[in-house]
PDB file of N, CA, C and O in Angstrom:
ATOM      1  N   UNK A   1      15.704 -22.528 -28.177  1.00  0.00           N
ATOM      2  CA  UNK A   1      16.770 -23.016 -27.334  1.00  0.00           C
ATOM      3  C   UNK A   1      16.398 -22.758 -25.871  1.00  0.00           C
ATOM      4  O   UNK A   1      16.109 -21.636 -25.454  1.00  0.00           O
ATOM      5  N   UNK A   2      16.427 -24.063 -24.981  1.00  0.00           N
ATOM      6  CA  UNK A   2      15.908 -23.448 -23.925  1.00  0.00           C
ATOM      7  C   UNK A   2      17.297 -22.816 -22.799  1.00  0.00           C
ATOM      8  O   UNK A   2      18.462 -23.176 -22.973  1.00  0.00           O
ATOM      9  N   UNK A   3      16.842 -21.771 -21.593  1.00  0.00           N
ATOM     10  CA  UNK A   3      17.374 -21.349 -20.817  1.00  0.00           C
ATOM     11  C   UNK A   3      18.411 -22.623 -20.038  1.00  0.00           C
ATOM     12  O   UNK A   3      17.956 -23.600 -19.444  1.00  0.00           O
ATOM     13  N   UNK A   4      19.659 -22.357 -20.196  1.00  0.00           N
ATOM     14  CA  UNK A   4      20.381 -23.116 -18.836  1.00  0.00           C
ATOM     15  C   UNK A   4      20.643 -23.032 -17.646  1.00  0.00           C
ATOM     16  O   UNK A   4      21.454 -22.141 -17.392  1.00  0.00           O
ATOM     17  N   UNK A   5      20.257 -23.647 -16.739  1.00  0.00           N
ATOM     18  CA  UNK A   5      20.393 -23.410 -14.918  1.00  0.00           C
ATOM     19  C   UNK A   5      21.009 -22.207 -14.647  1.00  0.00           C
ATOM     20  O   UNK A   5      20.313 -21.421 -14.004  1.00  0.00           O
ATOM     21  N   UNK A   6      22.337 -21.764 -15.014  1.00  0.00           N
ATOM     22  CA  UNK A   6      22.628 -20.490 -14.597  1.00  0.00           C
ATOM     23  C   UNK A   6      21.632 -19.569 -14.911  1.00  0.00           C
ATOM     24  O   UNK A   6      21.124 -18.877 -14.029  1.00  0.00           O
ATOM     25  N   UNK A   7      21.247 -19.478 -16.280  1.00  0.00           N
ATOM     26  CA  UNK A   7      20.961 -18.131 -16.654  1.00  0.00           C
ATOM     27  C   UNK A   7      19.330 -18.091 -15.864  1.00  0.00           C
ATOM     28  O   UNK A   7      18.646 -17.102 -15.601  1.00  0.00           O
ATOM     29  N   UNK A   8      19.074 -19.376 -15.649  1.00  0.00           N
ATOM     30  CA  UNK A   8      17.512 -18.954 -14.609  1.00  0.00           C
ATOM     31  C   UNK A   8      18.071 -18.449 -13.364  1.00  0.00           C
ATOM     32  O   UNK A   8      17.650 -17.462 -12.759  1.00  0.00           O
ATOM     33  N   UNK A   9      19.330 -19.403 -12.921  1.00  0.00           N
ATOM     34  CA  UNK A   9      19.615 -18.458 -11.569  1.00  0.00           C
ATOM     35  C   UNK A   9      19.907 -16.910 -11.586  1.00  0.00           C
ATOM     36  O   UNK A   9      19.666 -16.224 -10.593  1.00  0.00           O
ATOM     37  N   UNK A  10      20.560 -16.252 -13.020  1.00  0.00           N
ATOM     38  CA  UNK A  10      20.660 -14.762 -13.056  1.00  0.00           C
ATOM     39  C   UNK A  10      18.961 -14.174 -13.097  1.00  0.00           C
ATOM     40  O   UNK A  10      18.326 -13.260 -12.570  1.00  0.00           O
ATOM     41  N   UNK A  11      18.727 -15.163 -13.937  1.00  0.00           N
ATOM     42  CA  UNK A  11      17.071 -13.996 -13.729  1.00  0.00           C
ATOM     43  C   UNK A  11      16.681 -13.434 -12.290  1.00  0.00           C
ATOM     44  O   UNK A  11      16.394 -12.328 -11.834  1.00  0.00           O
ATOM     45  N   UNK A  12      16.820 -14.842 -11.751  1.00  0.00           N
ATOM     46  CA  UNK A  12      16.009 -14.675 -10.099  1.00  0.00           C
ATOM     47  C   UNK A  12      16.633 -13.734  -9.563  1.00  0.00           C
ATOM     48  O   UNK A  12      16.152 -12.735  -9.030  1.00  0.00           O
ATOM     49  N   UNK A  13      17.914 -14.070  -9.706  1.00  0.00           N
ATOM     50  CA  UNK A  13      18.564 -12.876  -9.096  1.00  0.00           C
ATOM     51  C   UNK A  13      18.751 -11.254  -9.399  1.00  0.00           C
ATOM     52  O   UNK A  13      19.208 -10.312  -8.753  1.00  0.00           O
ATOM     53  N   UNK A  14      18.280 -11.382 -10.451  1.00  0.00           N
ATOM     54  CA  UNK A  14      17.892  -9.864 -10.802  1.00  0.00           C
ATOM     55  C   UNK A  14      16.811  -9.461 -10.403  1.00  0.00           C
ATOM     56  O   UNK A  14      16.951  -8.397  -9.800  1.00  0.00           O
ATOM     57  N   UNK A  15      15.221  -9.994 -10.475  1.00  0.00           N
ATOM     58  CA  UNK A  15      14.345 -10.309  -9.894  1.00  0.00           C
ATOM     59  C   UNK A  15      14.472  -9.772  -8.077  1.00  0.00           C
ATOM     60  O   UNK A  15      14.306  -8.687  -7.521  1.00  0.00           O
ATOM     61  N   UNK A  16      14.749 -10.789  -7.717  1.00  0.00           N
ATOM     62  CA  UNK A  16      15.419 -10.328  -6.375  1.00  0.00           C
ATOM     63  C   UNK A  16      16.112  -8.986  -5.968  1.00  0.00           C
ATOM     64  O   UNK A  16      15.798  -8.376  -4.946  1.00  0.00           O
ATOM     65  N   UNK A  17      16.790  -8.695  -6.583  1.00  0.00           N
ATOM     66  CA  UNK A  17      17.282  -7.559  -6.717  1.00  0.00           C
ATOM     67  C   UNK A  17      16.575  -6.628  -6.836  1.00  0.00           C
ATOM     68  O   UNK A  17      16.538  -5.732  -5.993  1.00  0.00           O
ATOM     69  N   UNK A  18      15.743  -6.637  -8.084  1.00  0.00           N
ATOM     70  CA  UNK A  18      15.010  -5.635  -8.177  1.00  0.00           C
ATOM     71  C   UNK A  18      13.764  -4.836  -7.400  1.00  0.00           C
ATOM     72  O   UNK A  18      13.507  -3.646  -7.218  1.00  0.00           O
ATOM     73  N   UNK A  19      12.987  -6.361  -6.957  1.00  0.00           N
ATOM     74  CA  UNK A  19      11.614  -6.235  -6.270  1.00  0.00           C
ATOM     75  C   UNK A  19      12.019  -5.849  -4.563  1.00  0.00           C
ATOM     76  O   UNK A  19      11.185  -5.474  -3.739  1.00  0.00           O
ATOM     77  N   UNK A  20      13.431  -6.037  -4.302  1.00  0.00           N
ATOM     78  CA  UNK A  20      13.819  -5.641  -2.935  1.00  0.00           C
ATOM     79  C   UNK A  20      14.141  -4.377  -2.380  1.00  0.00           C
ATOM     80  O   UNK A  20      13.885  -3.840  -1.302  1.00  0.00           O
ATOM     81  N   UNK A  21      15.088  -3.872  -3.914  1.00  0.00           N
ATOM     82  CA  UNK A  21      15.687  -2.703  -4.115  1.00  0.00           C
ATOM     83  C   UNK A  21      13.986  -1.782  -4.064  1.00  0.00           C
ATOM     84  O   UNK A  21      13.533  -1.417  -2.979  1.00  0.00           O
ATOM     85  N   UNK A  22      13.573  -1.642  -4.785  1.00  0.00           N
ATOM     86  CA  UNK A  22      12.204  -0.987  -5.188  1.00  0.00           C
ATOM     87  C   UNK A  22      11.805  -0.935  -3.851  1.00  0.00           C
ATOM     88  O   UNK A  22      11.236   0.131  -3.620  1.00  0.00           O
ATOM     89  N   UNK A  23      11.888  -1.730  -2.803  1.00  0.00           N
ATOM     90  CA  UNK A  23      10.874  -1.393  -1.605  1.00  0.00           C
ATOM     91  C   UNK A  23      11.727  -0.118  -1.084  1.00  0.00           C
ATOM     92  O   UNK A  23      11.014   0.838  -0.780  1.00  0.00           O
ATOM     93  N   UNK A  24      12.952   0.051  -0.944  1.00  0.00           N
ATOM     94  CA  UNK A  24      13.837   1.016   0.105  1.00  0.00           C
ATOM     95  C   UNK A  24      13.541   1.843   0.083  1.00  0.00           C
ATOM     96  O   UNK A  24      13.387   2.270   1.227  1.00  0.00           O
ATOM     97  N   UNK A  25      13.112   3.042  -1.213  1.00  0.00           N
ATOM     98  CA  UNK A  25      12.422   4.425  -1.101  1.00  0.00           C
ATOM     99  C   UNK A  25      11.101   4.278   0.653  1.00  0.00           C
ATOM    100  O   UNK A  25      10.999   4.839   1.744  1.00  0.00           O
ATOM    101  N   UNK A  26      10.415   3.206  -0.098  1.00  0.00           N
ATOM    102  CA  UNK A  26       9.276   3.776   0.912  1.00  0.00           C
ATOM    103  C   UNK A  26       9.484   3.054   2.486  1.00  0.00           C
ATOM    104  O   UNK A  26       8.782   2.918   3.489  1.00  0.00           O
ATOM    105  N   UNK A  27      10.524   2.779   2.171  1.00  0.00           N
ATOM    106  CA  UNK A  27      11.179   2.150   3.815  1.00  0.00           C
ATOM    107  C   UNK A  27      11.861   3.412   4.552  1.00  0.00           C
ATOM    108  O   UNK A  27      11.858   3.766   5.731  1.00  0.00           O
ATOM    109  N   UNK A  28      12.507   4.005   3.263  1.00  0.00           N
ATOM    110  CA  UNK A  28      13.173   4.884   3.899  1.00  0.00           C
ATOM    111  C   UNK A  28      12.509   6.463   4.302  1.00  0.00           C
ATOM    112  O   UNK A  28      12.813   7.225   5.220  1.00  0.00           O
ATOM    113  N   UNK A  29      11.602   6.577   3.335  1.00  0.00           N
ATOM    114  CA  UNK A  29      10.835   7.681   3.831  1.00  0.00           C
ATOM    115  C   UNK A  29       9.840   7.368   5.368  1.00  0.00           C
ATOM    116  O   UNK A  29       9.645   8.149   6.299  1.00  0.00           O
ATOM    117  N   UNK A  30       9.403   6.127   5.216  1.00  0.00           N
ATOM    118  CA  UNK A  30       8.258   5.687   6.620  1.00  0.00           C
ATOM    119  C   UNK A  30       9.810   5.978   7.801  1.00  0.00           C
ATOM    120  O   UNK A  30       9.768   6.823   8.696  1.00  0.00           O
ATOM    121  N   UNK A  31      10.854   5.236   7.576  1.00  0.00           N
ATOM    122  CA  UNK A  31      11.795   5.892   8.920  1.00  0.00           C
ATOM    123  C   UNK A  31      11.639   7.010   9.043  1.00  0.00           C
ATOM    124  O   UNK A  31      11.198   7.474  10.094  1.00  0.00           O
ATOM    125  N   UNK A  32      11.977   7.800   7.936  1.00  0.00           N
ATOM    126  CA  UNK A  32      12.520   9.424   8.241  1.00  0.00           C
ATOM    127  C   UNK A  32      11.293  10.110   8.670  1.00  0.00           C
ATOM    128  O   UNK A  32      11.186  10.712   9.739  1.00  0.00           O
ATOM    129  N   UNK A  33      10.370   9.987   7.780  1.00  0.00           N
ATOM    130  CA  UNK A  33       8.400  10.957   8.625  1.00  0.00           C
ATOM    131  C   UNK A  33       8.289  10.384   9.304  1.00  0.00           C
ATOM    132  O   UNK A  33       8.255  11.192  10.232  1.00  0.00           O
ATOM    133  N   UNK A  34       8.095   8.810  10.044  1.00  0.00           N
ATOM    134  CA  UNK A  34       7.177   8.391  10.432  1.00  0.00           C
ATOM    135  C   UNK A  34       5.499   8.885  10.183  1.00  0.00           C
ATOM    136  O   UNK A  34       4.685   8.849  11.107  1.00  0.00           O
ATOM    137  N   UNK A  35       5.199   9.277   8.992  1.00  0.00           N
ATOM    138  CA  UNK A  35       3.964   9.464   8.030  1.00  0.00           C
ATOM    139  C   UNK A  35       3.907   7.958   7.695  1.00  0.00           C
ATOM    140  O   UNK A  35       4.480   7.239   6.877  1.00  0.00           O
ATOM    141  N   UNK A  36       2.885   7.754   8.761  1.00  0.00           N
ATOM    142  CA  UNK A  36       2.363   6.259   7.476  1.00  0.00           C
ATOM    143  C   UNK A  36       0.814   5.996   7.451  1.00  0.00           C
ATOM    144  O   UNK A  36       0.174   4.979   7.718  1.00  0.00           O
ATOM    145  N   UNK A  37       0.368   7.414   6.986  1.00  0.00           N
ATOM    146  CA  UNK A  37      -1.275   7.454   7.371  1.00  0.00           C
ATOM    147  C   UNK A  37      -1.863   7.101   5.715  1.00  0.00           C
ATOM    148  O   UNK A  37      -3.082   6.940   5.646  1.00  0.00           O
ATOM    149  N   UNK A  38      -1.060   6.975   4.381  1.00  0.00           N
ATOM    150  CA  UNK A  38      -1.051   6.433   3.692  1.00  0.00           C
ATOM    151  C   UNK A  38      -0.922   4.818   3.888  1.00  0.00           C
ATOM    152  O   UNK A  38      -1.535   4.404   2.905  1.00  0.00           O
ATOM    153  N   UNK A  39      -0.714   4.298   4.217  1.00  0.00           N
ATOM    154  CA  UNK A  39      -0.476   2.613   4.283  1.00  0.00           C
ATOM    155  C   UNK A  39      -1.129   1.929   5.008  1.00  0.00           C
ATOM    156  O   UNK A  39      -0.774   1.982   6.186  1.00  0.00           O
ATOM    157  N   UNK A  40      -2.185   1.119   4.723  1.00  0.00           N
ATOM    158  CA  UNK A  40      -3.350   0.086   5.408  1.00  0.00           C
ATOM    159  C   UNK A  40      -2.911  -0.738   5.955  1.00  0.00           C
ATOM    160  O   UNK A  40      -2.543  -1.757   5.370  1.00  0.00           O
ATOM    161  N   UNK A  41      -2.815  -0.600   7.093  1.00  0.00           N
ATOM    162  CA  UNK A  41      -2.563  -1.528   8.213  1.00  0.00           C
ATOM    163  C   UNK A  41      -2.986  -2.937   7.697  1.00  0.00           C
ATOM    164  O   UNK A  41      -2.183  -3.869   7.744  1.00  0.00           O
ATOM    165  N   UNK A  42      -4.246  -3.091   7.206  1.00  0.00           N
ATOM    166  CA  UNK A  42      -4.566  -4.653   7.157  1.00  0.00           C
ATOM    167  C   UNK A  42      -3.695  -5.084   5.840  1.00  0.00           C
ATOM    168  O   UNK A  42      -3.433  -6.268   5.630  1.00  0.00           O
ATOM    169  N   UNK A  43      -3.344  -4.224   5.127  1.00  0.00           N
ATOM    170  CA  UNK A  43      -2.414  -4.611   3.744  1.00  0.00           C
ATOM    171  C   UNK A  43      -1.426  -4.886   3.841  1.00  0.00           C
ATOM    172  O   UNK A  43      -0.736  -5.752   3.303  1.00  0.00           O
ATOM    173  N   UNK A  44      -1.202  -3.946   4.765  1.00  0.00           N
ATOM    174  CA  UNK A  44       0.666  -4.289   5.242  1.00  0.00           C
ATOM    175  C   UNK A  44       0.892  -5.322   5.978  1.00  0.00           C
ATOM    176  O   UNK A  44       1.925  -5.938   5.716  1.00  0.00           O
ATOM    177  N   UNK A  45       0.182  -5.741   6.899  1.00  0.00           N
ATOM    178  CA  UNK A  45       0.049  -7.014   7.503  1.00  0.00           C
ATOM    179  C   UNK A  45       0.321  -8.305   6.793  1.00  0.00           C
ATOM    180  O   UNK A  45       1.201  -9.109   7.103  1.00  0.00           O
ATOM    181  N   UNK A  46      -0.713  -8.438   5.595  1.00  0.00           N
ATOM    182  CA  UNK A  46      -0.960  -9.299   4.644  1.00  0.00           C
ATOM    183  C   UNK A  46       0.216  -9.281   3.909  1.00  0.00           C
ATOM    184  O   UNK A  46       0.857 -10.328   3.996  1.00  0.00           O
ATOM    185  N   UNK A  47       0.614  -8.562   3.331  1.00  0.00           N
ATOM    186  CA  UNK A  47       1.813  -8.485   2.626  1.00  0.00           C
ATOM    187  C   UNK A  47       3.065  -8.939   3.290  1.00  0.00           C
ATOM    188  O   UNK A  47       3.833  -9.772   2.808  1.00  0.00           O
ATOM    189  N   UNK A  48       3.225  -8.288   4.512  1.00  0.00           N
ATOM    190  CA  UNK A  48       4.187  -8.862   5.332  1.00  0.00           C
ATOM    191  C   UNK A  48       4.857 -10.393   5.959  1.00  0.00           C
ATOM    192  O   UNK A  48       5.936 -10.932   6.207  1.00  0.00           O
ATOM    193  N   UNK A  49       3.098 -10.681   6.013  1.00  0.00           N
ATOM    194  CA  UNK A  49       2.973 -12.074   6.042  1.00  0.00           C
ATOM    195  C   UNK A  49       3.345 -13.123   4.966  1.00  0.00           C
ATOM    196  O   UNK A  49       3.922 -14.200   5.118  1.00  0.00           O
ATOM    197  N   UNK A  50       2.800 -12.454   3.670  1.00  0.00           N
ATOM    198  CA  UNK A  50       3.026 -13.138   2.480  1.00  0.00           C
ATOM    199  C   UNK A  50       4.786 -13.354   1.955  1.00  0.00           C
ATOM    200  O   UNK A  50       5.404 -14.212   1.325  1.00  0.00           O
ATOM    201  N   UNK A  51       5.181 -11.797   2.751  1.00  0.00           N
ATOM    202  CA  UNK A  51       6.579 -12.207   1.996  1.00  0.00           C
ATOM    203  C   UNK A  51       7.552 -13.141   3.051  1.00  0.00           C
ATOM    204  O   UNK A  51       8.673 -13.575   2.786  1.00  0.00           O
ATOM    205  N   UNK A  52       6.551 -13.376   4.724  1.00  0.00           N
ATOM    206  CA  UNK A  52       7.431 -14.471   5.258  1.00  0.00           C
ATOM    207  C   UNK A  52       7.158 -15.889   4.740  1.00  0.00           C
ATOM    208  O   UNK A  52       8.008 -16.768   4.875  1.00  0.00           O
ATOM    209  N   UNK A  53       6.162 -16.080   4.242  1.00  0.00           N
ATOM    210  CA  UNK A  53       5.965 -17.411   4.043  1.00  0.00           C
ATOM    211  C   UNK A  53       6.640 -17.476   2.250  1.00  0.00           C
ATOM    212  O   UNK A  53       6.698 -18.463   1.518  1.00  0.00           O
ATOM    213  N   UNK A  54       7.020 -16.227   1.995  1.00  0.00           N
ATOM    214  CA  UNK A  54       7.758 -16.743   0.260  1.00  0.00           C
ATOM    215  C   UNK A  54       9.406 -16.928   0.930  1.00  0.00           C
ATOM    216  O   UNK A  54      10.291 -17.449   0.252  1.00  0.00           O
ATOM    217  N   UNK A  55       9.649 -16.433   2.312  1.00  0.00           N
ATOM    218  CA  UNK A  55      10.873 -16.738   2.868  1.00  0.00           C
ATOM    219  C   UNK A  55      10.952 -18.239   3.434  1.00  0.00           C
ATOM    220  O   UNK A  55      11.901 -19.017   3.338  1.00  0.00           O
ATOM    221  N   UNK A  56       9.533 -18.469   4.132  1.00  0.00           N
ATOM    222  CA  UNK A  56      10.028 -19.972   4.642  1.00  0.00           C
ATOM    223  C   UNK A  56      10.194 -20.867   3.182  1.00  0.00           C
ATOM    224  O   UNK A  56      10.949 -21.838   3.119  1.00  0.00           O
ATOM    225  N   UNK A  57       9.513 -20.471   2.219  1.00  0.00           N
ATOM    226  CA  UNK A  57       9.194 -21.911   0.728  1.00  0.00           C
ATOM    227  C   UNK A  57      10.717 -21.389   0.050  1.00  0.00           C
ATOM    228  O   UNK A  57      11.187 -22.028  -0.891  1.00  0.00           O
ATOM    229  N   UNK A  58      11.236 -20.523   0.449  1.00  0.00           N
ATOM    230  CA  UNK A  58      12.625 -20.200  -0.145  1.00  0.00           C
ATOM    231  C   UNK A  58      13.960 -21.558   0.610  1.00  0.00           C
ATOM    232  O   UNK A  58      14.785 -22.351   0.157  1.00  0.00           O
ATOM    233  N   UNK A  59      13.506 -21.167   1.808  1.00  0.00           N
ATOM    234  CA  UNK A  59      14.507 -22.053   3.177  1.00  0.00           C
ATOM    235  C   UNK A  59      13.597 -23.559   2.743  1.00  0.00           C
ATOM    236  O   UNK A  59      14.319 -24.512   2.446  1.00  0.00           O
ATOM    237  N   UNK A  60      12.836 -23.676   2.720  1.00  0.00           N
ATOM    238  CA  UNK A  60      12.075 -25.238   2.228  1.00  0.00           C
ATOM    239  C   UNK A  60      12.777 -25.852   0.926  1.00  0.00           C
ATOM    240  O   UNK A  60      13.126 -27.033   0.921  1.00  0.00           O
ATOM    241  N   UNK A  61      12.978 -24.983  -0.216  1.00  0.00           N
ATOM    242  CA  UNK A  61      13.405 -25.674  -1.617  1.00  0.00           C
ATOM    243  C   UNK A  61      15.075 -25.067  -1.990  1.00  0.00           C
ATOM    244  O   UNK A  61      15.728 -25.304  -3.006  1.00  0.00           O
ATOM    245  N   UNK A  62      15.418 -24.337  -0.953  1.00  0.00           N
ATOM    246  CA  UNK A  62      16.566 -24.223  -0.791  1.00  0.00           C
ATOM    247  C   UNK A  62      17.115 -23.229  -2.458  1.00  0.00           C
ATOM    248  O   UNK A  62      17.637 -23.843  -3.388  1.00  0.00           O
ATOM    249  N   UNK A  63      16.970 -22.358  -2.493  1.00  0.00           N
ATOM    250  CA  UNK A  63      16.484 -21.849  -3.515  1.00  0.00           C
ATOM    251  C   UNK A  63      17.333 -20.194  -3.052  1.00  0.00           C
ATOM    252  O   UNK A  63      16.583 -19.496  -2.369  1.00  0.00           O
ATOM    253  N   UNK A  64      18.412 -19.694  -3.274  1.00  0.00           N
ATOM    254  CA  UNK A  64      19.212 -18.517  -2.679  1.00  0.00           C
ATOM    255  C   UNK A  64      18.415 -16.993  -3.035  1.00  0.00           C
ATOM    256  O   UNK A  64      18.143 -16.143  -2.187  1.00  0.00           O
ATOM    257  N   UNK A  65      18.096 -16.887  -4.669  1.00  0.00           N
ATOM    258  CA  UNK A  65      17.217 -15.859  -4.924  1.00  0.00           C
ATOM    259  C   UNK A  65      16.137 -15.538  -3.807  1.00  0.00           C
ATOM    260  O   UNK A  65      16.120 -14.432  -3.268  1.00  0.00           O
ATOM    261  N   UNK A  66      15.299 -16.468  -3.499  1.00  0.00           N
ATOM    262  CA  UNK A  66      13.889 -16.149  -3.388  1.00  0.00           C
ATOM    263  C   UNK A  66      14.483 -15.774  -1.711  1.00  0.00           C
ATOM    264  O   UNK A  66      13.846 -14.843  -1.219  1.00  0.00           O
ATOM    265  N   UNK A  67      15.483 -16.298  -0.873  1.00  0.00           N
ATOM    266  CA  UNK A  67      15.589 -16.505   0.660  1.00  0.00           C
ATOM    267  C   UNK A  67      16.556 -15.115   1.099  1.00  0.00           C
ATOM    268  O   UNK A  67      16.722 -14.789   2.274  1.00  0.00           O
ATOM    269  N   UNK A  68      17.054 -14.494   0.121  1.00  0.00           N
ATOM    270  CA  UNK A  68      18.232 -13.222   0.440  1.00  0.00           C
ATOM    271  C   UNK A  68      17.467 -12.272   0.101  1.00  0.00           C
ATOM    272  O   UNK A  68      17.519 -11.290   0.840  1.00  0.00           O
ATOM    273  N   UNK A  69      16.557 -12.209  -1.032  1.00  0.00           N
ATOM    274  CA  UNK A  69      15.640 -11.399  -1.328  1.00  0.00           C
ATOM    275  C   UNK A  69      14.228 -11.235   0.125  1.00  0.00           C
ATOM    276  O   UNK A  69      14.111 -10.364   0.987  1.00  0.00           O
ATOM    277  N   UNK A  70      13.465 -12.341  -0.123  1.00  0.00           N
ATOM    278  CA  UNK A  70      12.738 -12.295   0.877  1.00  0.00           C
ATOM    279  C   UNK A  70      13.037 -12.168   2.407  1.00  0.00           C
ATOM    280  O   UNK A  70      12.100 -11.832   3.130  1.00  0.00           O
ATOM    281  N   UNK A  71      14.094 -12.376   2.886  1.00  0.00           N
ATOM    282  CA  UNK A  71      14.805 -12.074   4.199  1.00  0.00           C
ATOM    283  C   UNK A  71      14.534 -10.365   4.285  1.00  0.00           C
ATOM    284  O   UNK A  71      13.634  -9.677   4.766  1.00  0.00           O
ATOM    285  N   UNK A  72      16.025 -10.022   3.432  1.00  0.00           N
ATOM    286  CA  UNK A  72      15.777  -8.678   3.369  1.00  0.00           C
ATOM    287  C   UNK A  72      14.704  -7.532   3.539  1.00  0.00           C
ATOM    288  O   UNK A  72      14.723  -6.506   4.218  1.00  0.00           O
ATOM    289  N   UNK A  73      13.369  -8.288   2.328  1.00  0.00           N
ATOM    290  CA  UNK A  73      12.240  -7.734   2.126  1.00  0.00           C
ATOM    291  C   UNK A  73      11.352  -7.972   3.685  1.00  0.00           C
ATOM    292  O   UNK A  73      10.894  -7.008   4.299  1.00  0.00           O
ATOM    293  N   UNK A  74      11.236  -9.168   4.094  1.00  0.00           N
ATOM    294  CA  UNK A  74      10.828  -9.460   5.471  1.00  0.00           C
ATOM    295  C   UNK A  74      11.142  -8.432   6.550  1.00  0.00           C
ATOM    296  O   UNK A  74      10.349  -8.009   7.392  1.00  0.00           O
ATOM    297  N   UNK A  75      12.792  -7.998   6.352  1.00  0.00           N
ATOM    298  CA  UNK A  75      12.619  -7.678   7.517  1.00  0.00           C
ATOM    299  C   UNK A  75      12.537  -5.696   7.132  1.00  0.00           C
ATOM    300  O   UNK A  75      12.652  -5.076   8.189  1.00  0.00           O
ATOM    301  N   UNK A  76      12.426  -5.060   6.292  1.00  0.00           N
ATOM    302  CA  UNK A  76      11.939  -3.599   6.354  1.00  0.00           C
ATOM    303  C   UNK A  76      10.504  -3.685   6.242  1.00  0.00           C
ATOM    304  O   UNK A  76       9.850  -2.707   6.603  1.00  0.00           O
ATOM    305  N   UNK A  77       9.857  -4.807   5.753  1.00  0.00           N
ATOM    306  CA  UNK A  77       8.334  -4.837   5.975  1.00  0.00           C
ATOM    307  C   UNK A  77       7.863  -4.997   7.330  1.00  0.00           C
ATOM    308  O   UNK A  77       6.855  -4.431   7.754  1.00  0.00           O
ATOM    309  N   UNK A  78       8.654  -5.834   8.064  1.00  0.00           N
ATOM    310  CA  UNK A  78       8.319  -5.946   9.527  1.00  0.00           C
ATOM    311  C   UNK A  78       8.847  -4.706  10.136  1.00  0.00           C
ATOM    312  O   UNK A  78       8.123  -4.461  11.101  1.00  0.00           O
ATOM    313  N   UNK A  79       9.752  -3.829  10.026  1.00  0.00           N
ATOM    314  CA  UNK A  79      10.126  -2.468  10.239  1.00  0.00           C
ATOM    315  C   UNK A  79       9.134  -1.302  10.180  1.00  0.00           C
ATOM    316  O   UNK A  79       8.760  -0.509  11.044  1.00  0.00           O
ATOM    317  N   UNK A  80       8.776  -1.473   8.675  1.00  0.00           N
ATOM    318  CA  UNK A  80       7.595   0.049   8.447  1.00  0.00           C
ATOM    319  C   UNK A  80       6.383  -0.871   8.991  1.00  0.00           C
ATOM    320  O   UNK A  80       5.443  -0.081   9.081  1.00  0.00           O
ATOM    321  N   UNK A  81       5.919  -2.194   9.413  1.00  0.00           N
ATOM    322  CA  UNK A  81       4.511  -2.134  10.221  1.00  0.00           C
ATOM    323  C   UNK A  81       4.698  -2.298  11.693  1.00  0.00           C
ATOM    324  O   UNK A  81       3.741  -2.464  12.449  1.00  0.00           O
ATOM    325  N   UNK A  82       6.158  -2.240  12.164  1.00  0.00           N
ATOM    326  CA  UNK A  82       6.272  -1.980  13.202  1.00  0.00           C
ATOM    327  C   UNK A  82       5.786  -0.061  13.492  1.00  0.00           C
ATOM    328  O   UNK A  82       5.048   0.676  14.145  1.00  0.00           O
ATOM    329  N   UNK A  83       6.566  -0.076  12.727  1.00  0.00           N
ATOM    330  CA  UNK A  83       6.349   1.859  12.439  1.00  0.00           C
ATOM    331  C   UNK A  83       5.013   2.023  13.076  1.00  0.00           C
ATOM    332  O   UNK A  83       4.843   2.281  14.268  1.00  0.00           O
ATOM    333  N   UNK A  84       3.897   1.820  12.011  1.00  0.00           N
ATOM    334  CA  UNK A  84       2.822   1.820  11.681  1.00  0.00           C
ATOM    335  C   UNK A  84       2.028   1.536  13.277  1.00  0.00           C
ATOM    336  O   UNK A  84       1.404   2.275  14.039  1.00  0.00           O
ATOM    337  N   UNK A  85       2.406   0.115  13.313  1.00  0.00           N
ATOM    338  CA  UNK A  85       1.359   0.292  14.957  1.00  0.00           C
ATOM    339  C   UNK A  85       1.715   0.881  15.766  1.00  0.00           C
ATOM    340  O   UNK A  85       0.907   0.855  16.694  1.00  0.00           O
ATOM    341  N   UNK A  86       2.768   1.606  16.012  1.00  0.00           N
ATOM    342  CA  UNK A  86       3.501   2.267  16.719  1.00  0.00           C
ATOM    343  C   UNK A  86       2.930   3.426  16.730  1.00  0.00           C
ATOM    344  O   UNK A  86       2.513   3.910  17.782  1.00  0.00           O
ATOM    345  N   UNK A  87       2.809   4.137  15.387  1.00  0.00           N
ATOM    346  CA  UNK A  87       2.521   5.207  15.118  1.00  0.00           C
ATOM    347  C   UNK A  87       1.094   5.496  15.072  1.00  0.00           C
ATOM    348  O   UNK A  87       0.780   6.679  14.942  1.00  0.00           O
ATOM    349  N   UNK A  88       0.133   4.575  15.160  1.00  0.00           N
ATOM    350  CA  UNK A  88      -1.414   4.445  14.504  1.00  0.00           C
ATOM    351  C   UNK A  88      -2.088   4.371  16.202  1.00  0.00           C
ATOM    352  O   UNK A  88      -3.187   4.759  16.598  1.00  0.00           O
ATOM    353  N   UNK A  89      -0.928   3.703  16.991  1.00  0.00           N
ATOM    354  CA  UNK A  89      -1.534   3.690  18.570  1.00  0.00           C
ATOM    355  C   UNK A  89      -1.513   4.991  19.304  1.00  0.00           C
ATOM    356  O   UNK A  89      -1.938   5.109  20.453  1.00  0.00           O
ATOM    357  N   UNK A  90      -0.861   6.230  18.403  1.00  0.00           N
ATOM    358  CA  UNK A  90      -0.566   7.629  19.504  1.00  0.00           C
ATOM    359  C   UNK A  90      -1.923   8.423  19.085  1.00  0.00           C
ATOM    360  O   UNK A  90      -2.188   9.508  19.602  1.00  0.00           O
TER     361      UNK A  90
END
């Protein structure tokens, strides 16, 4: 029996939920130390990047999971590599 439109929209949205939720520990520890001599600058970059462009193809196909999730995620990733050059330039 296949899945009906809602119940793909609950997946995503758990999905979403989940993979966003999961980042906050290490968002919230990079605020509080500012320790981010663990985290590769060129990774975090990349990653950062990657999750704006899963935000623009979210706003492109109009798609709520992937654009509330990736917003969110966008912007504490742009937060802890703000951190990061901040912290990597002293």
């Amino acid at each position: 029996m296949p899945l009906q439109p809602h119940h793909i929209e609950i997946i995503g949205y758990c999905a979403a939920f989940l993979t966003t939720v999961a980042f906050l520990p290490q968002a919230i520890q990079s605020w509080r130390t500012k320790d981010l001599s663990g985290i590769s600058l060129g990774m975090y970059s990349l990653f950062t990047a990657g999750v704006g462009m899963w935000l623009i193809y979210g706003l492109i196909i109009e798609k709520w999971p992937l654009i509330l999730a990736n917003a969110l995620t966008f912007a504490l990733a742009l937060s802890i590599l703000y951190l990061k050059l901040r912290h990597t330039s002293r």
